[in-house]
C-alpha positions in Angstrom: 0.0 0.0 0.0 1.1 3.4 -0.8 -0.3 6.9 -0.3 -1.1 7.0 -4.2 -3.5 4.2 -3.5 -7.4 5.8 -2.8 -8.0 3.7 0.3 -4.6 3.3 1.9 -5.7 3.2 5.5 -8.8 1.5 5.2 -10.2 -1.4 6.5 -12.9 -3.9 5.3 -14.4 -6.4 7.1 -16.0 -9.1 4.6 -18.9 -11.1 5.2 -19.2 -12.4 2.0 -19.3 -15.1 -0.8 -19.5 -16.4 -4.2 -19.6 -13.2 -6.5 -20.9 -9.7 -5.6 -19.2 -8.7 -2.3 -16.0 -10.7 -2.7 -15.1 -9.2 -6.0 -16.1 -5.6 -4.6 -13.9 -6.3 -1.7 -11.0 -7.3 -4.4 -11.6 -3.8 -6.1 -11.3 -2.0 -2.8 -7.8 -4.5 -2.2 -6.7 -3.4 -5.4 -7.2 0.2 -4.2 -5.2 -0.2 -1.0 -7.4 -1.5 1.4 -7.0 -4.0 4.0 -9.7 -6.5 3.6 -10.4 -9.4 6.3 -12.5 -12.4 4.8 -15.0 -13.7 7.6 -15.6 -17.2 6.5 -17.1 -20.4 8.1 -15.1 -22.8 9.6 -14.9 -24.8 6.5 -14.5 -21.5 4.4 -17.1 -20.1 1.6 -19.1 -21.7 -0.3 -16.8 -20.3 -3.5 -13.8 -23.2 -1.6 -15.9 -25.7 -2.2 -17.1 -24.8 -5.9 -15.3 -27.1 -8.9 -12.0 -28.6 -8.4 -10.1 -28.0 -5.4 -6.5 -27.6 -4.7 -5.9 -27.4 -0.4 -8.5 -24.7 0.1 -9.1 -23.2 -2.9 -11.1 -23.6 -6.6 -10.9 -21.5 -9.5 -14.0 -19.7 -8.5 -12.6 -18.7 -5.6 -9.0 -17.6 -7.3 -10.5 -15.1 -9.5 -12.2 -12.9 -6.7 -10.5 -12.9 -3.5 -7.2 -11.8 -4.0 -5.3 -9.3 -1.5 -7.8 -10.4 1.5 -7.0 -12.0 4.5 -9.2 -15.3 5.9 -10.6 -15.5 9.5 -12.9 -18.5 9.8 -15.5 -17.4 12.7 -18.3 -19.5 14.0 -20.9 -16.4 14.1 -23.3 -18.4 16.0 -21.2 -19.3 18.9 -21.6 -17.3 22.4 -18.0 -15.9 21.6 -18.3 -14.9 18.5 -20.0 -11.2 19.3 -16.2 -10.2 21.6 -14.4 -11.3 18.5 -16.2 -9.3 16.6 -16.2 -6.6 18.3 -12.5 -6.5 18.5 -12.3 -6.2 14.3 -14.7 -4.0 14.6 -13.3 -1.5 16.6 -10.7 -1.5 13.7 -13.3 -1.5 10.2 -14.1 1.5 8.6 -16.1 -0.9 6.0 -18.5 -4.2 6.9 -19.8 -5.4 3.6 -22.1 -8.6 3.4 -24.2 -10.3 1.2 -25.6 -13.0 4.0 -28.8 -14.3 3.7 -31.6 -12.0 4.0 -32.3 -11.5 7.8 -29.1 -13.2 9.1 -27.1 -9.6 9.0 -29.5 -8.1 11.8 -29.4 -11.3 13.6 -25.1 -11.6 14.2 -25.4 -7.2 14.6 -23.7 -6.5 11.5 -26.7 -4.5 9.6 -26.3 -0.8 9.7 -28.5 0.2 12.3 -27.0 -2.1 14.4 -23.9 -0.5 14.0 -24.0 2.7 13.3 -25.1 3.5 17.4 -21.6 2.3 18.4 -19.4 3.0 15.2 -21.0 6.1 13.6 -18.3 6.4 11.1 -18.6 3.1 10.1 -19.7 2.5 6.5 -22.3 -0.8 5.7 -22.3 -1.9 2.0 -25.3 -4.3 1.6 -26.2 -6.7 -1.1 -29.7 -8.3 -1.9 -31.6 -10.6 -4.3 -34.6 -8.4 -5.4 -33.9 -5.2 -2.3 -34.6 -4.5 0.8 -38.7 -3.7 0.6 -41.7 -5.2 -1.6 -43.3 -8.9 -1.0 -39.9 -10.4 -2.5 -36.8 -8.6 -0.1 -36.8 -11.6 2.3 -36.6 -14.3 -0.5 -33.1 -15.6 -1.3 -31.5 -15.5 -4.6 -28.7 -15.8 -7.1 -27.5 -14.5 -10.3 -29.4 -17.0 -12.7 -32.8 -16.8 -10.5 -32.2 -12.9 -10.7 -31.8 -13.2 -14.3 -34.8 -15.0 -14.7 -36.8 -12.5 -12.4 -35.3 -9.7 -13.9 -35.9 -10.4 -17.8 -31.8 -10.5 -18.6 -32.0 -13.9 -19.2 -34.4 -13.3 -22.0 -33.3 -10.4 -22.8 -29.8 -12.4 -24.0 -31.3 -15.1 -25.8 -29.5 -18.3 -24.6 -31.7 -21.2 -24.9 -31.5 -25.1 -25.2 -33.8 -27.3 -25.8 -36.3 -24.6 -26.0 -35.8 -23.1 -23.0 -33.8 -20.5 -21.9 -30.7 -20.4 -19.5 -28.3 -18.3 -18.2 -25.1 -18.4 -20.3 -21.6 -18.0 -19.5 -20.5 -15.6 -16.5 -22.7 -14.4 -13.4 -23.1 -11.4 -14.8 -25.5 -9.5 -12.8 -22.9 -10.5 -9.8 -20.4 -8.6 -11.6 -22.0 -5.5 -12.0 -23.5 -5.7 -8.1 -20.0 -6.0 -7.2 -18.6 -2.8 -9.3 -21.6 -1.0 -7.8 -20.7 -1.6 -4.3 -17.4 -1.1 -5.0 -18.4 2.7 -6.2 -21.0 3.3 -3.3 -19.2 2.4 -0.6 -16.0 4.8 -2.3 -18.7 7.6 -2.6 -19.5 6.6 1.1 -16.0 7.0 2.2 -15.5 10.6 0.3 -18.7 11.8 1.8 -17.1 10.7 5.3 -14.3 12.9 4.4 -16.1 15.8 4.3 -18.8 15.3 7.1 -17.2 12.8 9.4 -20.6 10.9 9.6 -20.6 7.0 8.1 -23.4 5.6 6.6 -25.5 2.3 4.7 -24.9 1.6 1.1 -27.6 -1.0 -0.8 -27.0 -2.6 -4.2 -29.3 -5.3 -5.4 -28.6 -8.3 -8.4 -32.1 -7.3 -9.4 -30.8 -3.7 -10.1 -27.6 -4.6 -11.5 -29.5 -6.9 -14.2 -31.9 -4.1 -15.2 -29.3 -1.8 -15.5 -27.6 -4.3 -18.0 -30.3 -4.0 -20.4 -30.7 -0.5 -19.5 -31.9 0.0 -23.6 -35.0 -2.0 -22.9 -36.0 -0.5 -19.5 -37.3 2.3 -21.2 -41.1 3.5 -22.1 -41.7 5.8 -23.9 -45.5 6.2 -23.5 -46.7 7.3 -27.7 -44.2 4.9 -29.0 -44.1 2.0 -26.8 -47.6 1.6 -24.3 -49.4 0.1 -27.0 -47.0 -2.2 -28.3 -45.9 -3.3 -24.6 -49.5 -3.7 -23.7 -50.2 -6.0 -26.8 -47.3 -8.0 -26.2 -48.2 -8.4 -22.8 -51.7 -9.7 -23.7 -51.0 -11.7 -26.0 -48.2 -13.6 -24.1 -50.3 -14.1 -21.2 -52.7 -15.9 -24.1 -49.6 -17.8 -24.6 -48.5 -18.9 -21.8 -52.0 -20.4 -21.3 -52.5 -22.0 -24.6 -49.0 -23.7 -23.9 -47.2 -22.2 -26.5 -43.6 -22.9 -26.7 -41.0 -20.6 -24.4 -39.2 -20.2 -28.1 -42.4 -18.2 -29.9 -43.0 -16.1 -26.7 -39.2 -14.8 -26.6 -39.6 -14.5 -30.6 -42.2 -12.3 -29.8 -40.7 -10.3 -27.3 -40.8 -6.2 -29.1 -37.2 -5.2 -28.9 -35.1 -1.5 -28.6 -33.1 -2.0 -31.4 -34.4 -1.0 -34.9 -35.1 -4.2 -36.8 -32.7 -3.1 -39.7 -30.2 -2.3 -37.5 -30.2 -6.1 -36.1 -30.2 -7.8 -39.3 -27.7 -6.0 -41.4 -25.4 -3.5 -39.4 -25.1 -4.2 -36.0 -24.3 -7.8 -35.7 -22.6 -11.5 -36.5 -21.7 -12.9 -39.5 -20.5 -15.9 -40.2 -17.2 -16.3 -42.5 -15.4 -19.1 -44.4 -13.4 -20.2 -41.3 -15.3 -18.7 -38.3 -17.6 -15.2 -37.3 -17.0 -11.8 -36.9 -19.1 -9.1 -35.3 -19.9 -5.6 -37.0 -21.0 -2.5 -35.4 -22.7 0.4 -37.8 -25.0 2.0 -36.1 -24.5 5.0 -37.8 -25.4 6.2 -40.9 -21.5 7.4 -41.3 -20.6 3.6 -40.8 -23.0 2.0 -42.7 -22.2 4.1 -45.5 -18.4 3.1 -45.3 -19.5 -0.6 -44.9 -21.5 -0.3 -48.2 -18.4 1.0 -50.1 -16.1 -1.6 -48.8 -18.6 -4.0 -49.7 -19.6 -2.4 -53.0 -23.3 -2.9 -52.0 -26.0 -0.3 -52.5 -28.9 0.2 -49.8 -32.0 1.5 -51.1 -33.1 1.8 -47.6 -30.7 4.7 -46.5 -33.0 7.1 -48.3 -34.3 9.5 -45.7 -37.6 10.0 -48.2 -38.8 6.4 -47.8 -41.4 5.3 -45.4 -40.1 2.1 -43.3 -42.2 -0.4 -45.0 -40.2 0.9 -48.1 -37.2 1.0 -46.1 -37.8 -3.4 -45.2 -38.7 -4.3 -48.2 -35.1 -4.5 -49.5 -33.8 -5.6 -46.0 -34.1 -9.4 -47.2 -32.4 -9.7 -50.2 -29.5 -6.6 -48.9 -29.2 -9.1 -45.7 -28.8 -12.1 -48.3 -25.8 -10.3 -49.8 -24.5 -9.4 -46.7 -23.9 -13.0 -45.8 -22.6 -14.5 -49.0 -20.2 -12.0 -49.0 -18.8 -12.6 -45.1 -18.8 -16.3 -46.0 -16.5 -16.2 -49.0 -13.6 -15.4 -47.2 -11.8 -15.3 -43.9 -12.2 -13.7 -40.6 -8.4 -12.4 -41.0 -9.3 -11.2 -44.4 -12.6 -9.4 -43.0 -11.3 -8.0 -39.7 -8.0 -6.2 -41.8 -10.1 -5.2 -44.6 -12.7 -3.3 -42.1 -10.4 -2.4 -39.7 -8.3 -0.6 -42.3 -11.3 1.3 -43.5 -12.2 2.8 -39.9 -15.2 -0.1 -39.4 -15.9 -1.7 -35.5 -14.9 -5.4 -36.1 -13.6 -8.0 -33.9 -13.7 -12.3 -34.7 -15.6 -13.9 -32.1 -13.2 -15.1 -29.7 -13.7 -18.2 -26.8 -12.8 -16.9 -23.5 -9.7 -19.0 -23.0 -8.0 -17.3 -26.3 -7.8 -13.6 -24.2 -5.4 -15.3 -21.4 -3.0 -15.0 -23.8 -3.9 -11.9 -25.9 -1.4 -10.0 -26.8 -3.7 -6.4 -26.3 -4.5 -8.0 -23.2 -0.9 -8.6 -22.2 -0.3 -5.3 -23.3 -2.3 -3.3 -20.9 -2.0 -5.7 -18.1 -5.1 -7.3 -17.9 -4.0 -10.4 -16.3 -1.8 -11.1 -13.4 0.5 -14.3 -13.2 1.4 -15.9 -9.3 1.8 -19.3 -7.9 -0.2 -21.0 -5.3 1.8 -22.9 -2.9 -0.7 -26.1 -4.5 -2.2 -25.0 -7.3 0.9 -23.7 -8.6 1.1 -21.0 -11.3 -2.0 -19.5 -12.6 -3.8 -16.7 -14.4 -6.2 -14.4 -12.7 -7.3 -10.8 -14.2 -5.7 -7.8 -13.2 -6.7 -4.3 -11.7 -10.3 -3.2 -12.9 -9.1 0.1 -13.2 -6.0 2.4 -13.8 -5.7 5.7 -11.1 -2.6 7.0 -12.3 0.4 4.4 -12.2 -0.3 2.8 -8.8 -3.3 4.0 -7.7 -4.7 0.6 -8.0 -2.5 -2.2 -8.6 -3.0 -5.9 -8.5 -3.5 -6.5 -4.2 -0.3 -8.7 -3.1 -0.4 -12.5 -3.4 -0.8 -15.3 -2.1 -4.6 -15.2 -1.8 -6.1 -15.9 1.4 -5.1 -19.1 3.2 -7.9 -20.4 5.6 -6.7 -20.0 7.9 -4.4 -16.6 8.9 -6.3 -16.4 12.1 -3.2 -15.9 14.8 -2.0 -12.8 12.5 -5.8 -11.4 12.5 -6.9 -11.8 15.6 -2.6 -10.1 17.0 -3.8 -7.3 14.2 -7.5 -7.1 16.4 -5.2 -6.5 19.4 -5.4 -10.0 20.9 -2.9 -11.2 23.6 -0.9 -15.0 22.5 -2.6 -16.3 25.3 -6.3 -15.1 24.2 -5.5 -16.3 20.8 -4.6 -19.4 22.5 -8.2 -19.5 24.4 -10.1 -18.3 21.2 -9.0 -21.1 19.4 -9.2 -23.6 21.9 -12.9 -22.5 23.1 -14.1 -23.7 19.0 -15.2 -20.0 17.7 -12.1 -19.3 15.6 -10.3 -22.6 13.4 -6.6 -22.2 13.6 -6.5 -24.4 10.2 -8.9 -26.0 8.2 -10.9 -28.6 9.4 
């Protein structure tokens, strides 16, 4: 930590696993802070997720770097001293504990706040903290269900649809606690005074189709309310889960979606295009030596689709005559937004990615060397930098609890007495 870092000096106590707080705990490390992990005896659930090396999976590698592990029976009768020791210590709690559980072990805000009223609460829910679903529990693919995302990004198998690829909604709860509880903490700059800071998954997934959470009352009421008619028609008739999302009225200009702003595939793989401007598509005509009737301003739009079909026909012969490296020079040379799809594991070794060091190499005393992404963020040259390795061990809990200001003999007792784990068990 140095004094370029934003929250040298600060301490976070984390109650948290799987995604959203860990992660946000990892951004704050990254910033400077000193994070301590409060984890069951038998660590968090993001230990036990996949394949295991010791105490730790790749889950857990990729979001709990730079903290430091105290496993803590919350439920035994010592547990409250223990915690009031770290407490007396934390400028940050952050938890993401099942709803009710936080008021129940004293670490909710108002709970707080009496005795520590600097101290700063970062909060995550399912579905927030009021309405009849705030007490039900909930994760990134039940949120994306509830929220419409996973609809909205129109993964499906076997007709119905799932939640592909990362935990996204997690992700952006995370970044979002990350930037309330920083707001938090320059507020307490200037008026001394702490405070509570909620993020919900359900939030962070609306705000990921931000596009569609939008109505615009002459353009949209009627079409949402027919849509929402009919599909309740749907759903009773039985109609497939397929036809409903086919259905489902969209923000994006249908033109847009067939011809500019999306996939193709070529003669070795798929690239993605993005024109959304009249500027671009215009350059992607000439490159392409295609004309499109439809860019004249003076037709009405049922003009404009009637040459979408046969343009979009040319459009894909074209993309599947040659290469993806022919396609991606070709456009990128003439100013045009392309990329080939890539699979995940091909950006570990990227050499744009390397470049701006996106990932971080380290070993693991038994999982040996691996991979994990970088900083989120650049603040200057070390403002944030990659929080020091190794990740946390379960257990560091003699160091922690000497830090809380424990003697060796109450260490000693602590361990002894069953509320702390001295190792894992």
């Amino acid at each position: 930590m140095t004094d370029e870092q934003p929250f040298d000096g600060i301490t976070v106590l984390e109650f948290g696993q799987f995604v959203a707080v860990p992660y946000a705990a990892q951004l704050l490390a990254d910033g400077g802070a000193f994070v301590v992990k409060v984890e069951p005896h038998e660590g968090e659930a993001a230990r036990h997720t996949g394949y295991r090396w010791a105490d730790v999976t790749r889950h857990f590698l990729s979001r709990n770097r730079g903290t430091h592990s105290l496993p803590l029976a919350l439920r035994h009768e010592r547990a409250p001293a223990v915690l009031e020791s770290l407490l007396e210590k934390t400028d940050v709690v952050l938890t993401n504990l099942r709803p009710g559980l936080a008021s129940q072990f004293g670490l909710d805000y108002e709970s707080l706040a009496e005795r520590y009223p600097k101290i700063i609460v970062g909060n995550v829910t399912a579905f927030g903290d009021e309405g009849p679903d705030a007490g039900l529990p909930g994760m990134d693919q039940v949120v994306q269900a509830h929220s419409g995302l996973m609809a909205m990004n129109g993964g499906m198998r076997d007709g119905r649809p799932i939640a592909e690829g990362s935990p996204i909604s997690d992700f952006m709860c995370a970044a979002l606690l990350a930037y309330g509880v920083a707001s938090a903490l320059f507020r307490r700059k200037r008026t001394g005074r702490g405070g509570r800071v909620d993020t919900s998954l359900l939030m962070s997934a609306l705000i990921l189709q931000s596009n569609l959470m939008v109505r615009v009352q002459d353009g949209d009421a009627e079409k949402h309310s027919d849509y929402l008619d009919w599909l309740a028609e749907a759903r009773g008739a039985g109609i497939p889960y397929a036809e409903q999302a086919g259905r489902m009225p969209s923000s994006r200009p249908a033109r847009v979606v067939s011809l500019y702003y999306r996939t193709f595939t070529t003669k070795d793989s798929a690239i993605a295009i993005a024109c959304p401007s009249i500027g671009l598509r215009k350059r992607l005509l000439g490159v392409l030596d295609l004309q499109d009737p439809g860019l004249d301003p003076n037709l009405s739009e049922d003009e404009r689709h009637s040459h979408d079909q046969a343009l979009q026909l040319q459009f894909e012969a074209l993309f599947a005559s040659e290469s993806t490296e022919h396609w991606e020079a070709l456009l990128r040379e003439n100013g045009i937004p392309v990329s080939r799809v890539r699979f995940p594991i091909e950006l570990i070794d990227n050499e744009q990615a390397a470049a701006n060091d996106l990932f971080v190499h380290a070993d693991h005393p038994e999982a040996g060397p691996f991979t994990v992404l970088g900083s989120a963020l650049k603040l200057d040259e070390k403002g944030f930098v990659p929080a020091p390795f190794p990740l946390p061990f379960l257990s560091e809990t003699r160091e922690i609890l000497a830090w809380a200001g424990f003697s060796q003999e109450a260490i000693e007792d602590a361990i002894n007495s069953g509320v702390v784990a001295a190792s894992p068990l």
